[in-house]
N, CA, C and O atoms as a printed pandas DataFrame, in Angstrom:
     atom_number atom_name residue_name chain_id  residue_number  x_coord  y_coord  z_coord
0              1         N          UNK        A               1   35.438    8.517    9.394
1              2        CA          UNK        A               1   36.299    9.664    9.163
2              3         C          UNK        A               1   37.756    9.265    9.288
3              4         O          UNK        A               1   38.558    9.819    8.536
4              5         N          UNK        A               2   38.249    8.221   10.296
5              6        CA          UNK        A               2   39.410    7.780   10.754
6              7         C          UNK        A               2   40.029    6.960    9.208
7              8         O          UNK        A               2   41.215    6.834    8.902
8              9         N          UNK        A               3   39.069    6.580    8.572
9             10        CA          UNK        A               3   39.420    5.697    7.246
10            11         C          UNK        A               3   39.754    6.563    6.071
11            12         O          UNK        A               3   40.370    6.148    5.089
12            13         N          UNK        A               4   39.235    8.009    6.247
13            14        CA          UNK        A               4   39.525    8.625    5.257
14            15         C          UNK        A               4   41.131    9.545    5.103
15            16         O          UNK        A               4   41.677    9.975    4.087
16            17         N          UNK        A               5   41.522    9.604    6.423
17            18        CA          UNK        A               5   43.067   10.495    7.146
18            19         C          UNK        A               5   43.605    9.327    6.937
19            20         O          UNK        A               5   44.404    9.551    6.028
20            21         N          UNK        A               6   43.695    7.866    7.290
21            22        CA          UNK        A               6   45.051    7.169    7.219
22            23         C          UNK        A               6   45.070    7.068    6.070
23            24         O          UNK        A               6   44.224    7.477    5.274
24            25         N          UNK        A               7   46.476    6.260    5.769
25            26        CA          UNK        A               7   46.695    5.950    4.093
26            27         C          UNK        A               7   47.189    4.892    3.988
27            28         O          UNK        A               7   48.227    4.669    3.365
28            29         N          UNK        A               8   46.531    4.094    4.571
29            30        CA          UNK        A               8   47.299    2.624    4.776
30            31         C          UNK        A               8   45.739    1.964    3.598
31            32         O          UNK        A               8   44.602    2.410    3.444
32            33         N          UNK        A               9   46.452    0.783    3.009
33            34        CA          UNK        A               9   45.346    0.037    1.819
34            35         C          UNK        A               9   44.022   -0.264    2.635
35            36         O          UNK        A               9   42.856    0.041    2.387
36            37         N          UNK        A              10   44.504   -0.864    3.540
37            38        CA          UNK        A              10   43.165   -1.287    4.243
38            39         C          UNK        A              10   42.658   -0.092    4.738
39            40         O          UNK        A              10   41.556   -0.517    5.084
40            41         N          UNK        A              11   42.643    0.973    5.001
41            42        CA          UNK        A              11   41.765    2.142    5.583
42            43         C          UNK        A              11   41.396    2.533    4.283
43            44         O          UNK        A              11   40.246    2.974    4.263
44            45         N          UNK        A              12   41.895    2.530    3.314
45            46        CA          UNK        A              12   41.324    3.044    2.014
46            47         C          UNK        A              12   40.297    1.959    1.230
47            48         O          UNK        A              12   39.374    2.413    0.554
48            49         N          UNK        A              13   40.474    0.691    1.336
49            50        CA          UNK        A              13   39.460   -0.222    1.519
50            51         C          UNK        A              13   38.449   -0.323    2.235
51            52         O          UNK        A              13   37.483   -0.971    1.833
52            53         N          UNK        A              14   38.449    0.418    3.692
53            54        CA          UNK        A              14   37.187    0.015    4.548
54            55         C          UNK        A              14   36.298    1.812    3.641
55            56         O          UNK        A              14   35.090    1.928    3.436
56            57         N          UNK        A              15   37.575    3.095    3.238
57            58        CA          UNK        A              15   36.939    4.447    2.917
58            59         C          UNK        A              15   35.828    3.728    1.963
59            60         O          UNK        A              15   34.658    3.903    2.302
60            61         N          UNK        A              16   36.078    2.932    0.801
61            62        CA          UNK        A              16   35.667    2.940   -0.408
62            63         C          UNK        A              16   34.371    2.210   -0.178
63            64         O          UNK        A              16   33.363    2.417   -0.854
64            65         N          UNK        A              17   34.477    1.036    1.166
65            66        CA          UNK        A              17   33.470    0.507    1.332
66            67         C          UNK        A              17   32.263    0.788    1.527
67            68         O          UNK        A              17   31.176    0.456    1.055
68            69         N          UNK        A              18   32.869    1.847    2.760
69            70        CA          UNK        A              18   31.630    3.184    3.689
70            71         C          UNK        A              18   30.804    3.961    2.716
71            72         O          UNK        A              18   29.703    4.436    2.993
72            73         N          UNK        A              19   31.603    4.096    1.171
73            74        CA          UNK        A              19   30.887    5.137    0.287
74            75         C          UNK        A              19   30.251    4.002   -0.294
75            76         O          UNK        A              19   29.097    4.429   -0.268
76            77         N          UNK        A              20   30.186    3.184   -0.658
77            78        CA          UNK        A              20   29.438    2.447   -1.822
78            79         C          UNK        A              20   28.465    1.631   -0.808
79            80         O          UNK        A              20   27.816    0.773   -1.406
80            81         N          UNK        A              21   28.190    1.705    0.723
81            82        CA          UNK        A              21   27.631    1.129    1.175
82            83         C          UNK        A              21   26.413    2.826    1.610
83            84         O          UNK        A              21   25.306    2.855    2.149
84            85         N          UNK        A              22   27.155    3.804    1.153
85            86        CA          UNK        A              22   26.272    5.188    1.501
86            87         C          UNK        A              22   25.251    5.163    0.235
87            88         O          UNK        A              22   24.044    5.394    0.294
88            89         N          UNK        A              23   25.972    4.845   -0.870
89            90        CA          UNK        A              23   25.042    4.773   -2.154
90            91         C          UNK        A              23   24.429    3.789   -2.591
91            92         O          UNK        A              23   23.854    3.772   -3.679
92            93         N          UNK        A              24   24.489    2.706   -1.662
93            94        CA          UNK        A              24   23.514    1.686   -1.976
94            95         C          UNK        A              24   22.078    1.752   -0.796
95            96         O          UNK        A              24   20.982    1.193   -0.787
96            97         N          UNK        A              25   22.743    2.701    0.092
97            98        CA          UNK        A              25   21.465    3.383    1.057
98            99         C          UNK        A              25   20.989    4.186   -0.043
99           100         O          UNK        A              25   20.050    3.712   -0.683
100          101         N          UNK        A              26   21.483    5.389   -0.417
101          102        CA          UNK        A              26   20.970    6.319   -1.271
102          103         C          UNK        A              26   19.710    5.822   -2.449
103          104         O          UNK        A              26   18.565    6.265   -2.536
104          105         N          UNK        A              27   20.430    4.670   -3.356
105          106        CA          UNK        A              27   19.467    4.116   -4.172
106          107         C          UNK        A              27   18.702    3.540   -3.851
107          108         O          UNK        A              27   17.825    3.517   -4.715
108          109         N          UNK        A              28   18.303    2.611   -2.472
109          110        CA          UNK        A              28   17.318    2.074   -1.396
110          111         C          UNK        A              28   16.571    3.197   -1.415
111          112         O          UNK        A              28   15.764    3.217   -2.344
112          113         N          UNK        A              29   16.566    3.891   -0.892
113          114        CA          UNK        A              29   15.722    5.507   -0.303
114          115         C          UNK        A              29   15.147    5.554   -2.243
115          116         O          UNK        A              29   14.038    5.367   -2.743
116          117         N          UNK        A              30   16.023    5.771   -2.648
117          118        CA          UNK        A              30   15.293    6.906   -3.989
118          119         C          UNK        A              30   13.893    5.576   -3.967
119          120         O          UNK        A              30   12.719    5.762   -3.645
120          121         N          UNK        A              31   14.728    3.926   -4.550
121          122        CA          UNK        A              31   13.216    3.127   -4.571
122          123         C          UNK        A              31   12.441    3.343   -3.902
123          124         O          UNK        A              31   11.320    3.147   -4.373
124          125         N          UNK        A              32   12.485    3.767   -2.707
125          126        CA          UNK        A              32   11.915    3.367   -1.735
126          127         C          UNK        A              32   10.638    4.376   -1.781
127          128         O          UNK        A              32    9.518    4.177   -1.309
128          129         N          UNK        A              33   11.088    5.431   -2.431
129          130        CA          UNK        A              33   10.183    6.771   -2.521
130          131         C          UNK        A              33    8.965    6.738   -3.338
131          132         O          UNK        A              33    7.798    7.073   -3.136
132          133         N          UNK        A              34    9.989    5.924   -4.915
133          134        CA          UNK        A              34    9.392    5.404   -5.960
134          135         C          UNK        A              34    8.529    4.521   -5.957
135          136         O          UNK        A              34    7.528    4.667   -6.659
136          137         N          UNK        A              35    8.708    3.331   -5.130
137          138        CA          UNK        A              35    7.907    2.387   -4.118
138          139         C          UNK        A              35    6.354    2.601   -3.723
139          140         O          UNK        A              35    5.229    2.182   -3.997
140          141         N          UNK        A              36    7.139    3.674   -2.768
141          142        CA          UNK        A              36    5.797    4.452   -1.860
142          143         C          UNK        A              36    4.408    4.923   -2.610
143          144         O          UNK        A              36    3.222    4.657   -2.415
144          145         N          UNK        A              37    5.330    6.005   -3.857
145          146        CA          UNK        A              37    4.370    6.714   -4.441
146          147         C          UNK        A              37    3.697    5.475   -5.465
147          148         O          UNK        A              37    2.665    5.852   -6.019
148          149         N          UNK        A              38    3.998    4.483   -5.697
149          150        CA          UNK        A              38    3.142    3.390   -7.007
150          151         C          UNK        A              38    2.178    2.893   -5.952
151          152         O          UNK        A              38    0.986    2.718   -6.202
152          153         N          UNK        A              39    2.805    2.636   -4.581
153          154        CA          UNK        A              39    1.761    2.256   -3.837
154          155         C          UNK        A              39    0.519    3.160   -2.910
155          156         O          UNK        A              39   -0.550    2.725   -2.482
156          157         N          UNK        A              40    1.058    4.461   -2.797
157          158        CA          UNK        A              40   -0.070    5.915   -2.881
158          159         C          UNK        A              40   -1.284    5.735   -3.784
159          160         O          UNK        A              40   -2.459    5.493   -3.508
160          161         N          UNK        A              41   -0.479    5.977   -5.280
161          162        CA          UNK        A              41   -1.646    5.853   -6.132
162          163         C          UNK        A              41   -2.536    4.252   -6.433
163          164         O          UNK        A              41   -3.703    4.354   -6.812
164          165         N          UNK        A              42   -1.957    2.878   -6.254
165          166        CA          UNK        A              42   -2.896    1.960   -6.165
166          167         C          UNK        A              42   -3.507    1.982   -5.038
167          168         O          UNK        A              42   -4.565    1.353   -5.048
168          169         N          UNK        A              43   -3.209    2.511   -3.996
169          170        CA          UNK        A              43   -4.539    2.610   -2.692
170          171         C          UNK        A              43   -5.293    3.553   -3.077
171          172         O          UNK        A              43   -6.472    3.235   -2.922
172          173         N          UNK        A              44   -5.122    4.872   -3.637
173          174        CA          UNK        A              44   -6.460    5.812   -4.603
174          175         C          UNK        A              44   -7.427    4.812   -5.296
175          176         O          UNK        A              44   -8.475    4.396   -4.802
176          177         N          UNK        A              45   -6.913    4.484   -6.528
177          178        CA          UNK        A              45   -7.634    3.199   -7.589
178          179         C          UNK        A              45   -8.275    2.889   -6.862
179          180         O          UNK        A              45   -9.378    3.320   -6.525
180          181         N          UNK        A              46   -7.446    1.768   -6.364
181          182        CA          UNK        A              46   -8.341    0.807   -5.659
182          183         C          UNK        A              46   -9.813    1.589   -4.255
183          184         O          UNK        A              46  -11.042    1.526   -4.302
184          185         N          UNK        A              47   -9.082    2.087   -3.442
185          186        CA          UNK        A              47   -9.837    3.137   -3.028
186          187         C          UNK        A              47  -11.756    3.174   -4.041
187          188         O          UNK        A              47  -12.871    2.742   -3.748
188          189         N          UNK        A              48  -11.273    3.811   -5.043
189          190        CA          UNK        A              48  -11.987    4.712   -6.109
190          191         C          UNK        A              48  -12.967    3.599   -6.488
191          192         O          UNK        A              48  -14.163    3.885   -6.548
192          193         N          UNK        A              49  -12.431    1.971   -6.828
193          194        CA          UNK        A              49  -13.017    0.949   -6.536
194          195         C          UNK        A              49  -13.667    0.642   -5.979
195          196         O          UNK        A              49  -14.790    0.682   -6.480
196          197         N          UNK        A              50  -13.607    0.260   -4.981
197          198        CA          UNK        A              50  -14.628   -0.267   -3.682
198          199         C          UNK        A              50  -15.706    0.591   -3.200
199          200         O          UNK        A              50  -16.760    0.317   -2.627
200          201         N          UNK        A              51  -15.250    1.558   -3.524
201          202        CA          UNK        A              51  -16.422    2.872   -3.077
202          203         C          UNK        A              51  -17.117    2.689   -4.307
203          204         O          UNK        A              51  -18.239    3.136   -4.071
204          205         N          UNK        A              52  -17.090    2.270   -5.532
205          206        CA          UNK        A              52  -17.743    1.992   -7.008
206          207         C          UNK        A              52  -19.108    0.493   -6.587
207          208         O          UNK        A              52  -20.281    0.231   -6.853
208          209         N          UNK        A              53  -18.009   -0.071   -5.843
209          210        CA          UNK        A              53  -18.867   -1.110   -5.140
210          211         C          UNK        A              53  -19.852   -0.904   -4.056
211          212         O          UNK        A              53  -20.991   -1.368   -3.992
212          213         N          UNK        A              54  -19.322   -0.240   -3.329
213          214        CA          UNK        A              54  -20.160   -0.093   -2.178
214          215         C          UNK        A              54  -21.353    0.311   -2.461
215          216         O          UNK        A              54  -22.394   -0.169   -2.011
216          217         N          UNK        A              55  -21.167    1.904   -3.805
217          218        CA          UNK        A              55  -22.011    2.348   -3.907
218          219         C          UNK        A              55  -23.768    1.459   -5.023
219          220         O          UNK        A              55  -24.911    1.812   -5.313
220          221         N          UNK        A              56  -22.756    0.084   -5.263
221          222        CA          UNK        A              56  -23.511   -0.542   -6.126
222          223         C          UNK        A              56  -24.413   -1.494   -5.708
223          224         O          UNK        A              56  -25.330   -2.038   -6.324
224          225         N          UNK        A              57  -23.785   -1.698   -3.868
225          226        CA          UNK        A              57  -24.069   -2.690   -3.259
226          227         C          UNK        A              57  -25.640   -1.858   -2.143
227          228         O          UNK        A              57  -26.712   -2.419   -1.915
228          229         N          UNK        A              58  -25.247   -0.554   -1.706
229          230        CA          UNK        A              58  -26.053   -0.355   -1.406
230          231         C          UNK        A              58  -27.585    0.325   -2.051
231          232         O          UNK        A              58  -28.560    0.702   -1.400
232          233         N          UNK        A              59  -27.406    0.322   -3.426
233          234        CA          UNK        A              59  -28.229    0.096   -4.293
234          235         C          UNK        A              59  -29.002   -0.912   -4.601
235          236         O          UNK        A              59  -30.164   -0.698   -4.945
236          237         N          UNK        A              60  -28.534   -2.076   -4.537
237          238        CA          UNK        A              60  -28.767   -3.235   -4.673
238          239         C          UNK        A              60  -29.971   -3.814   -3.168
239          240         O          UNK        A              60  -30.868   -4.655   -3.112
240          241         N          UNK        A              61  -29.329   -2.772   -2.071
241          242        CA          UNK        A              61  -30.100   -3.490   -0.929
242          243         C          UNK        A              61  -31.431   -2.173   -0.242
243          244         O          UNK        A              61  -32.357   -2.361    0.547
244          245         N          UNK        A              62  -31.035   -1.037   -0.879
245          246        CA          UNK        A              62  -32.376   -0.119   -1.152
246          247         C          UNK        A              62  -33.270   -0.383   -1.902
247          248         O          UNK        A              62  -34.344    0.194   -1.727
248          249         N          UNK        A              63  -33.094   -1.565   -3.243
249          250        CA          UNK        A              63  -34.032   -2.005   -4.236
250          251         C          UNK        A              63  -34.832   -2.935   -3.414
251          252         O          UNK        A              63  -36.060   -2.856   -3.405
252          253         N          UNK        A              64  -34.071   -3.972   -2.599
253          254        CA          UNK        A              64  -34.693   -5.258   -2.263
254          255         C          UNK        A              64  -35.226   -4.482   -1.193
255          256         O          UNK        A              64  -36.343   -4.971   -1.025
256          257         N          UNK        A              65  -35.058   -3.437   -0.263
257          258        CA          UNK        A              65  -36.010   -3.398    0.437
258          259         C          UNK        A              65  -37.250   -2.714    0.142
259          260         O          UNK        A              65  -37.895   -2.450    1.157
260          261         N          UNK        A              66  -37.870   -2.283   -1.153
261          262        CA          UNK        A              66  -38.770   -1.650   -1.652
262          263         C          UNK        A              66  -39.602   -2.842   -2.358
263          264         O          UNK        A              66  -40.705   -2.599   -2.849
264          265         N          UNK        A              67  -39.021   -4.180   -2.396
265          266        CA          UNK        A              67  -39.780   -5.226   -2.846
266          267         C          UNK        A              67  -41.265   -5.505   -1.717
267          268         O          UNK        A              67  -41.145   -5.637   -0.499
268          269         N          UNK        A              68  -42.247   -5.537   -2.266
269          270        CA          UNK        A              68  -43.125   -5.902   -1.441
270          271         C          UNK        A              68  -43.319   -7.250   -0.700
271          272         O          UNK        A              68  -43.084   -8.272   -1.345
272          273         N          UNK        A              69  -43.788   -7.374    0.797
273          274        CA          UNK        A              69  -43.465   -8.782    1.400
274          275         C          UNK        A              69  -43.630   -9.552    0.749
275          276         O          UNK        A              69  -44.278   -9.434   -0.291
276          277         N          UNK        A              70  -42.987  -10.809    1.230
277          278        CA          UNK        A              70  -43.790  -11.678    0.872
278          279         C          UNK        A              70  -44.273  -12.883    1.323
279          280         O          UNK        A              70  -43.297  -13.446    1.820
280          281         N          UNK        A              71  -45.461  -13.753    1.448
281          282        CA          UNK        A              71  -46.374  -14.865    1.897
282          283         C          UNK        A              71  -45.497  -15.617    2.683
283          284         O          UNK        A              71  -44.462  -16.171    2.313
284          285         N          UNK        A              72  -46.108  -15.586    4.044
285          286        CA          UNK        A              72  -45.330  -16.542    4.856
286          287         C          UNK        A              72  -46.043  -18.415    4.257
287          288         O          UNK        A              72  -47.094  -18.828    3.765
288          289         N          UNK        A              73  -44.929  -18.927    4.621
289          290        CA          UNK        A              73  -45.579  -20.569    4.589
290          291         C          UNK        A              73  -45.535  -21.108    5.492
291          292         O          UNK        A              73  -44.458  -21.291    6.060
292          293         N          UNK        A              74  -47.184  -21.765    6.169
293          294        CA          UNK        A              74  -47.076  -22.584    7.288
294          295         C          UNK        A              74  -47.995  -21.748    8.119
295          296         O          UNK        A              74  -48.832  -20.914    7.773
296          297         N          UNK        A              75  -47.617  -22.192    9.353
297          298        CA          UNK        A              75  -48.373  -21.228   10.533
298          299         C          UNK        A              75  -47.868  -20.069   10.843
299          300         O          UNK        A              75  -46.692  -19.717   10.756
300          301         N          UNK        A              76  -48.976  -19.347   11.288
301          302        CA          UNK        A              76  -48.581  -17.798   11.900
302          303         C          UNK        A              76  -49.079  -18.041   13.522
303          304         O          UNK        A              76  -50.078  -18.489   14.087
304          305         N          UNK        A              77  -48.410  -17.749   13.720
305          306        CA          UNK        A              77  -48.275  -17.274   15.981
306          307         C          UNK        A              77  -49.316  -16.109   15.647
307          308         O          UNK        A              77  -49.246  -15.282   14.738
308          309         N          UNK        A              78  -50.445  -16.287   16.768
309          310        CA          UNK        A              78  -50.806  -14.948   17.106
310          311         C          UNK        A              78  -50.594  -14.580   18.373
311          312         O          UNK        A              78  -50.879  -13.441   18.741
């Protein structure tokens, strides 16, 4: 605030700095939002994925357990 009341070059140099260092926060934040949300929706996808898998995997291991035994080789313990 002190940079914006004097009128000396250098206080008007550090004013101009403070603002272009406010709007390079500002455009940080907006990416940052923009950022967020690309990475929201690839954790859905992907998400939407793995559950595509899971559900393929535990298919896969409800089949094999409906396979009938099978023949041991060698000796059996009684």
């Amino acid at each position: 605030m002190l940079a914006s009341i004097l009128n000396s070059p250098k206080a008007i140099e550090i004013n101009i700095s403070i603002v272009r260092a406010f709007i390079a926060l500002r455009q940080y934040a907006l990416g940052y939002a923009e950022l967020n949300q690309k990475l929201e929706s690839f954790m859905i996808e992907t998400n939407m994925q793995f559950n595509d898998i899971y559900q393929a995997l535990t298919e896969l291991a409800s089949a094999k357990a409906i396979e009938k035994p099978k023949n041991h080789i060698g000796f059996l313990r009684i």
